[in-house]
C-alpha positions as CSV (number, residue, x, y, z in Angstrom):
1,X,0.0,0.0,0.0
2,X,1.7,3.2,-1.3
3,X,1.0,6.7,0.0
4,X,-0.8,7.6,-3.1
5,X,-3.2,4.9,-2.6
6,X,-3.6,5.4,0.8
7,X,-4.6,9.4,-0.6
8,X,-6.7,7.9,-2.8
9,X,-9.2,6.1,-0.5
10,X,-9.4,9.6,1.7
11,X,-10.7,11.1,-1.7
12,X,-13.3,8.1,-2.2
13,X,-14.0,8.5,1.8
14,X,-14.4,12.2,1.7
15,X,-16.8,12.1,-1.9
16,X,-19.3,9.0,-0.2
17,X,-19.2,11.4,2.9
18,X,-20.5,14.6,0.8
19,X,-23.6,12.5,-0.8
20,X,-24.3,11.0,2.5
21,X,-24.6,14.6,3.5
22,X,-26.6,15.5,0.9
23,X,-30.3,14.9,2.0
24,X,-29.4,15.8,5.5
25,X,-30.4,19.3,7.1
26,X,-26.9,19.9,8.1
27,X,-26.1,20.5,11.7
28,X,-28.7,19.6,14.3
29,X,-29.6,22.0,17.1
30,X,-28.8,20.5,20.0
31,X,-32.8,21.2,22.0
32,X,-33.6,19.4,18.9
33,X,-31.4,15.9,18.9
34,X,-32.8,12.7,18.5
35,X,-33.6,10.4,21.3
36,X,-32.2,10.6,25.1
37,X,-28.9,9.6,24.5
38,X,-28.3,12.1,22.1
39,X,-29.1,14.6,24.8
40,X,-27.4,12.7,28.1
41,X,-24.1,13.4,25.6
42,X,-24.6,17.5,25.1
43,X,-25.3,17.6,28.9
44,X,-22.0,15.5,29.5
45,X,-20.4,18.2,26.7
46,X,-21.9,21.1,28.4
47,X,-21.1,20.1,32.0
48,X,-18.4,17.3,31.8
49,X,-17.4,17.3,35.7
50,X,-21.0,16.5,37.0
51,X,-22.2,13.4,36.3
52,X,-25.2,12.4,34.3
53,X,-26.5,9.0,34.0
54,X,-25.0,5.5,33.3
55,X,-24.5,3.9,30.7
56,X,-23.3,6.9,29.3
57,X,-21.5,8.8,31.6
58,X,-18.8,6.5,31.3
59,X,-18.2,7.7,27.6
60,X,-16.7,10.2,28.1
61,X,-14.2,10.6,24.9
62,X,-16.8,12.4,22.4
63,X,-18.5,14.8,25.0
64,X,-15.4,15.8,26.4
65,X,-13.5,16.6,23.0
66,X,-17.1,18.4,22.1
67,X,-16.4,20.0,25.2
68,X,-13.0,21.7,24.5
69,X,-13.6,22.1,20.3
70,X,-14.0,26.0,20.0
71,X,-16.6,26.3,18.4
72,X,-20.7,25.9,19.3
73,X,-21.6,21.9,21.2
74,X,-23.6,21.0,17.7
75,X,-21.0,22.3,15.5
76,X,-18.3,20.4,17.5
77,X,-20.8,17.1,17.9
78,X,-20.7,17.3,14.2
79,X,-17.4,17.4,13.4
80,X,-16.4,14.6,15.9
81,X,-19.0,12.5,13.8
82,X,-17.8,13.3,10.3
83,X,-14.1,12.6,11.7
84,X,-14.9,9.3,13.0
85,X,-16.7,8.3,9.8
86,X,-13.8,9.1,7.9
87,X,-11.2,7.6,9.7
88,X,-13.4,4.6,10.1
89,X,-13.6,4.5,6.6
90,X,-10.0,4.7,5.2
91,X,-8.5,3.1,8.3
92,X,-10.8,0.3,7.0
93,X,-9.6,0.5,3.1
94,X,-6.4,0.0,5.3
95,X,-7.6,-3.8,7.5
96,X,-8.9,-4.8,3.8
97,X,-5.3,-4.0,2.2
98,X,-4.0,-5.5,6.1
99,X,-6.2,-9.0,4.5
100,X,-4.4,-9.2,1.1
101,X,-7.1,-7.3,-0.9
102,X,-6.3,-5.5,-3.8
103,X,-6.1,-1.5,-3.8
104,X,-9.8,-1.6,-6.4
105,X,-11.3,-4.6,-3.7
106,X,-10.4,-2.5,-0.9
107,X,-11.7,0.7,-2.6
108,X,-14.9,-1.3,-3.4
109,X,-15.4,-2.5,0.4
110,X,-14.7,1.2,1.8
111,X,-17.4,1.8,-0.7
112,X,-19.5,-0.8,1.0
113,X,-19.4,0.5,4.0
114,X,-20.0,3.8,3.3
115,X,-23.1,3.1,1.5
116,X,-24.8,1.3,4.8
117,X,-27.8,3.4,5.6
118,X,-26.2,3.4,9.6
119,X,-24.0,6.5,7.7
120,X,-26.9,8.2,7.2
121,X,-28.2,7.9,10.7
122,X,-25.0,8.8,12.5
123,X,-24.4,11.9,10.1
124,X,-28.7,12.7,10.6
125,X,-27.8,12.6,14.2
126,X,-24.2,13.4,15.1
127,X,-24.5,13.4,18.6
128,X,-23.7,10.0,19.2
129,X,-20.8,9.0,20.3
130,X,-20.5,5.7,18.3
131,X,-18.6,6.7,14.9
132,X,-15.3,7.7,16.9
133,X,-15.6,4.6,19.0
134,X,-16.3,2.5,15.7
135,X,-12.7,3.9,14.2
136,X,-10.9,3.2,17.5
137,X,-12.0,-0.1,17.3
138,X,-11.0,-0.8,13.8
139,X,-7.7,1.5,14.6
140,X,-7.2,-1.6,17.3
141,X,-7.7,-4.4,14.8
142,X,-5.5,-2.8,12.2
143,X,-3.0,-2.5,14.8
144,X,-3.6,-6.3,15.9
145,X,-3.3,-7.6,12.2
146,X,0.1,-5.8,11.7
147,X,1.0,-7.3,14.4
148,X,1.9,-4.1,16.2
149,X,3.6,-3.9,19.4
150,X,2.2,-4.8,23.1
151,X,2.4,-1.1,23.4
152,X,0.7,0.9,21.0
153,X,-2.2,-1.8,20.9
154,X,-2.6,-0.6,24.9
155,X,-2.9,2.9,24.1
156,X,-5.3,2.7,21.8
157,X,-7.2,0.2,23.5
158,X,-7.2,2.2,26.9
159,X,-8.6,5.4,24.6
160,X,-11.3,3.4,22.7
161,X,-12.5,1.8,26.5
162,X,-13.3,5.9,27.4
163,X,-15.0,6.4,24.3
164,X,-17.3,3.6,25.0
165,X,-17.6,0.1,26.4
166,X,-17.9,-1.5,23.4
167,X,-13.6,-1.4,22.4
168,X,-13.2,-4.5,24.5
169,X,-14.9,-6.4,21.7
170,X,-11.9,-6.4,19.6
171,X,-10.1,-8.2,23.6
172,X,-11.0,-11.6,21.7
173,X,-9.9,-10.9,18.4
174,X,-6.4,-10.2,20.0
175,X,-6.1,-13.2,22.3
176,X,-7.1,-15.6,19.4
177,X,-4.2,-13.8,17.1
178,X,-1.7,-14.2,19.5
179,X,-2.5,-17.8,20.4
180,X,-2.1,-18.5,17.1
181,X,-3.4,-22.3,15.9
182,X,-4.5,-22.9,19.9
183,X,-7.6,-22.3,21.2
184,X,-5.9,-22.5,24.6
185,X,-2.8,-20.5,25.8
186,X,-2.0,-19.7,29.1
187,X,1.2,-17.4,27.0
188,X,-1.4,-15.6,25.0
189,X,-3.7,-15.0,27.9
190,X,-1.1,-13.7,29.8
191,X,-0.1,-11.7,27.0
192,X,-3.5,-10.4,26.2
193,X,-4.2,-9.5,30.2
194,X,-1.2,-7.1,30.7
195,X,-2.5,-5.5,27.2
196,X,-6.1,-4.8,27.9
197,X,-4.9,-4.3,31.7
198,X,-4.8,-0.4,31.5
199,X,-8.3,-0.4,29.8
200,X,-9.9,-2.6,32.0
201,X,-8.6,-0.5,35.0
202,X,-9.4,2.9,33.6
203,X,-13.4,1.1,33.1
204,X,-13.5,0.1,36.3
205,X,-12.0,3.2,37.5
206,X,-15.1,4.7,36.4
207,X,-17.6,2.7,36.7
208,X,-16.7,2.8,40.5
209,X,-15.1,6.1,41.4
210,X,-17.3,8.4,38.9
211,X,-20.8,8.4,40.0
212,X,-21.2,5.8,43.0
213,X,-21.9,2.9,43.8
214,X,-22.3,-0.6,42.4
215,X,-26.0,-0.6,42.6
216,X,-25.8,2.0,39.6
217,X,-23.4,-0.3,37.5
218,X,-24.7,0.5,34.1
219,X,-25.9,-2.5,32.6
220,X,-29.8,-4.1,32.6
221,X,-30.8,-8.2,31.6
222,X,-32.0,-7.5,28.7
223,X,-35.1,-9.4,31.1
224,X,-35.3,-6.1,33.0
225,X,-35.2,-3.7,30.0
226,X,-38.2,-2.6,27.6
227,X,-36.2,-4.2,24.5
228,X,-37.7,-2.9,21.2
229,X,-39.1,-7.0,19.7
230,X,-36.7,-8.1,17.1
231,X,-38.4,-11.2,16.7
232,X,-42.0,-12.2,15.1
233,X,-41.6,-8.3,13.5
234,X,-40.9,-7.7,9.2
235,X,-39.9,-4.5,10.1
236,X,-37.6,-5.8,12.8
237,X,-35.7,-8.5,10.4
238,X,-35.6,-6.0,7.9
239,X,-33.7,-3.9,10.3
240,X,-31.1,-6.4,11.5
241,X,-30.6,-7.2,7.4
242,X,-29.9,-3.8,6.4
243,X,-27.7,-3.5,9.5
244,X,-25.7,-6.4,8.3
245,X,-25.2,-5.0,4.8
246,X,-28.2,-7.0,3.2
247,X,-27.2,-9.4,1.1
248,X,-22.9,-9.1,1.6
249,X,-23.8,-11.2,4.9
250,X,-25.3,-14.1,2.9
251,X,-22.0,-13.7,0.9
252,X,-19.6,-13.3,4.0
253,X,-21.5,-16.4,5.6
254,X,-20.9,-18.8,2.1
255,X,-17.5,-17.6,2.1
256,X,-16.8,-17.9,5.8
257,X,-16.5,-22.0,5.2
258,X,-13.8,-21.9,3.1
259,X,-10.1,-22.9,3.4
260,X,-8.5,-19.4,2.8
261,X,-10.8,-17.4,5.9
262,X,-10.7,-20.2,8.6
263,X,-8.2,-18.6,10.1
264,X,-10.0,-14.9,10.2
265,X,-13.0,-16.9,11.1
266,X,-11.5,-18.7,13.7
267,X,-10.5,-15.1,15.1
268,X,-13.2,-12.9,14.5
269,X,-15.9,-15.0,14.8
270,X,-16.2,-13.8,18.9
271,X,-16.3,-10.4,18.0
272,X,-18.9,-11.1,15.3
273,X,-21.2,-12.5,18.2
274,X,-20.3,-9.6,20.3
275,X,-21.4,-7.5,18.0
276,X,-24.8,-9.2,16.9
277,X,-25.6,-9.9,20.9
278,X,-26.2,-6.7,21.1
279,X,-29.5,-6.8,19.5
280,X,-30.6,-7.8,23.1
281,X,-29.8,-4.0,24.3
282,X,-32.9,-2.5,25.0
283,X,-33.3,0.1,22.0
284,X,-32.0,1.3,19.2
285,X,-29.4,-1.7,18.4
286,X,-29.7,-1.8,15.0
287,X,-27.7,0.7,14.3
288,X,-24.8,-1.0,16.6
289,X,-24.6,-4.2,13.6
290,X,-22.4,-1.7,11.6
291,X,-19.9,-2.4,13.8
292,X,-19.5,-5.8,12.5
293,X,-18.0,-4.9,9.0
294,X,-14.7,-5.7,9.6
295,X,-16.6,-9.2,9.6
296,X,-18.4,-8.8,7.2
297,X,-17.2,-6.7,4.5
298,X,-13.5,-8.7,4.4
299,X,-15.6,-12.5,3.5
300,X,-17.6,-11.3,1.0
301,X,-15.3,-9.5,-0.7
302,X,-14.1,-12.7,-1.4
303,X,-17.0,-13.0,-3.6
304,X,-15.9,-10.1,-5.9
305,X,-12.2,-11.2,-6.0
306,X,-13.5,-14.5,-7.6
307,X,-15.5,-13.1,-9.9
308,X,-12.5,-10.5,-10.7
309,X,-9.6,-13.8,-10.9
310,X,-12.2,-16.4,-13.1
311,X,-14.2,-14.0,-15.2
312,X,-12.1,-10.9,-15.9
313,X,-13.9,-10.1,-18.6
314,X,-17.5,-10.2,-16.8
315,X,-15.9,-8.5,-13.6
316,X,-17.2,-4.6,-14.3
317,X,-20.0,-5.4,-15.5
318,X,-21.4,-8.2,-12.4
319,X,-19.8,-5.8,-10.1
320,X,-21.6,-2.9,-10.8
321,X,-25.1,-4.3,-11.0
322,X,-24.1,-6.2,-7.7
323,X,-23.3,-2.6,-6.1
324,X,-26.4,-1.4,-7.9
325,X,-28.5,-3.9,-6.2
326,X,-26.6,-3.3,-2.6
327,X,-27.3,0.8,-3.2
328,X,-30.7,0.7,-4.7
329,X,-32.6,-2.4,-3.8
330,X,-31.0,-2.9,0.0
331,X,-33.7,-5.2,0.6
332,X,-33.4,-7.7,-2.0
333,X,-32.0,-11.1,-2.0
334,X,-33.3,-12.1,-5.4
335,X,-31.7,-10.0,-7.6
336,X,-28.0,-10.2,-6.5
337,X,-28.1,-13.7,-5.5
338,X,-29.0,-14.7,-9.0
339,X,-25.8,-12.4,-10.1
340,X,-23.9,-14.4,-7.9
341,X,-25.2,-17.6,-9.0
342,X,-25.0,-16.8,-12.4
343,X,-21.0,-15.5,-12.1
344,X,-20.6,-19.5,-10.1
345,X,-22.3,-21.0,-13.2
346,X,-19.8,-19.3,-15.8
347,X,-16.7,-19.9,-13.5
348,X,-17.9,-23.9,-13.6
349,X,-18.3,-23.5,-17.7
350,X,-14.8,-22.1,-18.0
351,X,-12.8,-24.5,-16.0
352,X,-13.0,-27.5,-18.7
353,X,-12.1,-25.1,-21.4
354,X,-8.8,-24.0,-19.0
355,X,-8.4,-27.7,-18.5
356,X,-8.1,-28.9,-22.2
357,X,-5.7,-25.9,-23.0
């Protein structure tokens, strides 16, 4: 990956940013921000030193920055959001490049990603706190697949645990790379421990020190809270599908069996569940399933680089009507599984003709 690639995917980062941006009003006012948590965060950004409520007093990164930006809470909220979506974005076009993809395959999966309608919510309300989080977290995983130093991967995991609780999803994904081929290692445990130690610490910190007592430790059975029904509901399954990047999950899932990805599998399927568990958080946890695209996006991928290595002469033209149908018809299966099907029926025709030359 050169630095003129790496230039380039800002560019294509930037551009999906501006048409996201598009339909939207622009900046919020802040009297005016969608839901509770939306306003528990200005209050934290307005009064940072008194605390508000938990879950989300503990997140303190994005309120606090909003907090010392110069210029007005929505304006600042705003910004924060915009930044987190872009370095989400191209530091993902860097963990695709990380996975062997190709500069155009990685292009194409930053492209993915920005496409998912959750864009569209974080940029309609840019309050929340989850785009920097996300690009922590994927900051973490780049860091892990480079195999970084004990270190850094500390750092960054101590910042993402302030930003919210969610960072200690990628804790799993950095146990099972250091443990290598064993499921088991008391090495890699240890290892993993004295990483995540300053994060856990700093959590607990707060959880304890900041607010009281243990009675108000944030989290509810998902028994005791009113959960929105994601079961028995259309409009709930089509939800969670468009969360998960319609039908690139069906792809991911196909591809997720085969010889080349066992390993990532193997690695990233805990954080995968991590992620999808949290559809038992009371609301709004759709919009938490974009958080599984470093899942996602890398298997089916796959797909497309297939299509690109048997049928380079098909490749534009299946790949555009495949991103056509992810863009324009999100809640299809038909139409791009029968694109898919037909590229796997051409790939089988050409292999006796490859065979006899």
């Amino acid at each position: 990956m050169t630095v003129g690639q790496l230039l380039v995917a800002v560019a294509v980062a930037v551009a999906w940013l501006a048409v996201g941006l598009l339909p939207l009003p622009g900046v919020v006012e802040a009297d005016r921000a969608p839901g509770l948590d939306a306003h528990i965060y200005v209050a934290m950004a307005e009064a940072p030193t008194v605390f508000t409520m938990p879950p989300y007093a503990y997140r303190l990164g994005v309120p606090w920055l909003a907090h010392l930006l110069p210029f007005s809470l929505e304006t600042n909220f705003f910004l924060l959001t915009c930044l987190g979506l872009l370095v989400a974005l191209v530091l993902g076009y860097v963990f695709f490049r990380e996975l062997g993809y190709s500069h155009g395959l990685a292009l194409l999966g930053l492209s993915f990603v920005a496409a998912a309608p959750e864009v569209s919510v974080y940029l309609g309300n840019h309050f929340l706190v989850d785009p920097l989080v996300l690009a922590l977290i994927v900051a973490v995983l780049v860091a892990i697949e480079k195999g970084v130093s004990a270190g850094p991967i500390a750092l960054l995991l101590l910042i993402a645990s302030l930003f919210k609780e969610t960072a200690f999803f990628a804790v799993p994904v950095l146990y099972l790379r250091l443990a290598g081929a064993r499921l088991v290692d008391r090495g890699a445990a240890w290892r993993t421990l004295i990483i995540a130690t300053p994060a856990v610490i700093a959590a607990l910190t707060l959880r304890f020190a900041w607010g009281g007592a243990f009675d108000a430790f944030p989290y509810l059975s998902p028994w005791e809270g009113q959960r929105r029904p994601w079961y028995g509901s259309m409009e709930a399954y089509q939800a969670i599908w468009s969360g998960l990047f319609g039908y690139l999950a069906v792809l991911a899932v196909v591809n997720a069996f085969s010889e080349r990805w066992r390993d990532f599998v193997r690695r990233y399927l805990p954080y995968a569940a991590l992620v999808i568990a949290q559809l038992l958080v009371p609301q709004n946890s759709e919009r938490m399933l974009f958080f599984a695209f470093p899942v996602v996006i890398p298997l089916a991928l796959m797909e497309f680089q297939r299509i690109r290595d048997e049928l380079p002469d098909w490749f534009p033209f299946l790949t555009s009507l495949l991103v056509v149908c992810y863009v324009f018809l999100p809640a299809q299966l038909a139409p791009p599984m029968v694109l898919v099907i037909l590229a796997r029926v051409l790939m089988e025709r050409r292999r006796p003709d490859r065979g006899t030359a």
